[in-house]
C-alpha positions in Angstrom: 67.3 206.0 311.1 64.9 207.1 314.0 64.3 210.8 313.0 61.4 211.5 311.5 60.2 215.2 310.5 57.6 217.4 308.8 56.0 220.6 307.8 58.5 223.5 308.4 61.4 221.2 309.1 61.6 219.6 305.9 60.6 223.1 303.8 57.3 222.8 303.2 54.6 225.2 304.3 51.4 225.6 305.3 48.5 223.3 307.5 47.9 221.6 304.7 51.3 220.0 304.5 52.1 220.0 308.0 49.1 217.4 308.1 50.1 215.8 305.5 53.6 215.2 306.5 53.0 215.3 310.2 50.8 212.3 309.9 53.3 210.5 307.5 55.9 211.6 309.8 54.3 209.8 312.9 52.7 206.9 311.5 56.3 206.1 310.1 58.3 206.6 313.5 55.3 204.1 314.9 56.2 201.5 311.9 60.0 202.1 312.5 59.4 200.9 316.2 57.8 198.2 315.2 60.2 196.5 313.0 57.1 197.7 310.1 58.4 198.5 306.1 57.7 202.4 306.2 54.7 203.6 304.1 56.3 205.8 301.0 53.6 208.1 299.0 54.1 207.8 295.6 54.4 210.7 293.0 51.5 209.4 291.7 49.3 211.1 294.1 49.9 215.0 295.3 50.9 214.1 298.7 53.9 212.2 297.4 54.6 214.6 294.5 54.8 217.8 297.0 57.5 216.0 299.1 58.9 214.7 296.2 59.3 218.3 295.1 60.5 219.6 297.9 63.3 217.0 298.5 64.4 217.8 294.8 63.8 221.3 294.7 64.9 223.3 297.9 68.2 224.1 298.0 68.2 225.2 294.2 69.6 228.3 292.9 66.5 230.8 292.9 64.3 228.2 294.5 62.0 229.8 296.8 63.2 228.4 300.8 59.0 226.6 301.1 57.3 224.8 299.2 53.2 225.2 299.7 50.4 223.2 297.9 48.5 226.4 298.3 50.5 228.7 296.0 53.6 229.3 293.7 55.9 227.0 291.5 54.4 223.8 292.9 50.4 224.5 293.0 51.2 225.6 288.9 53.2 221.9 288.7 50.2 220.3 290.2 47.9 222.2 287.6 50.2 221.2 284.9 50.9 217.8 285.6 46.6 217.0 286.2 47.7 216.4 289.7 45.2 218.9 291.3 41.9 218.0 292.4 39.1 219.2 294.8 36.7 216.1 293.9 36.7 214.0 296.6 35.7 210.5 294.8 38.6 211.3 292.3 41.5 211.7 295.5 39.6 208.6 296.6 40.0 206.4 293.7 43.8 207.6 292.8 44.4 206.8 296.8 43.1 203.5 296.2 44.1 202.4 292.8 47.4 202.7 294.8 46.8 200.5 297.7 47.2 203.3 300.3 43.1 203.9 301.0 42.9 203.8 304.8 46.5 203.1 305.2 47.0 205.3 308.5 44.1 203.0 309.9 45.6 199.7 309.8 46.4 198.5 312.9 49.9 198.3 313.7 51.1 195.7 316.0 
């Protein structure tokens, strides 16, 4: 209930998602602490998809051992799925439209 990891430790690879996760990862433990509800990315958004995939897909026969937003099976998935995107107004909008703009921002008390 009070251990909270990221980046290599949970099989994904790369500075990208060690940000990603890393921040997830500590702005969680902080809203554990704190008696908050724990922020949840949704598939919805690549952030929440790449986790996703990783918790689903590691551990599968012929699965590679990382998964990286950078390369490989779940970069194509990304691709595939319209999920991929290097405009920043777009990653804004999808962020909002799902209530999590400025999430890591909000003071927690």
């Amino acid at each position: 209930d009070n251990l909270f990891v990221a980046g290599d430790k949970c099989g994904l690879m790369g500075i990208t998602e060690a940000i990603v996760t890393g921040h997830l990862a500590g702005h969680n433990a902080v809203r554990a602490a704190a008696g908050m509800e724990l922020i949840e990315l949704p598939v919805a958004l690549a952030s929440g998809d790449m986790i996703d995939y990783a918790r689903n897909h590691l551990g599968e026969p012929g699965a590679e051992l990382y998964v990286s937003a950078c390369h490989g099976p779940f970069l194509e998935k990304m691709k595939n799925d319209g999920q991929y995107s290097a405009d920043p107004s777009e990653v804004r909008q999808k962020v909002a439209k799902r209530g999590l703009l400025n999430a890591y921002n909000r003071k927690i008390t």
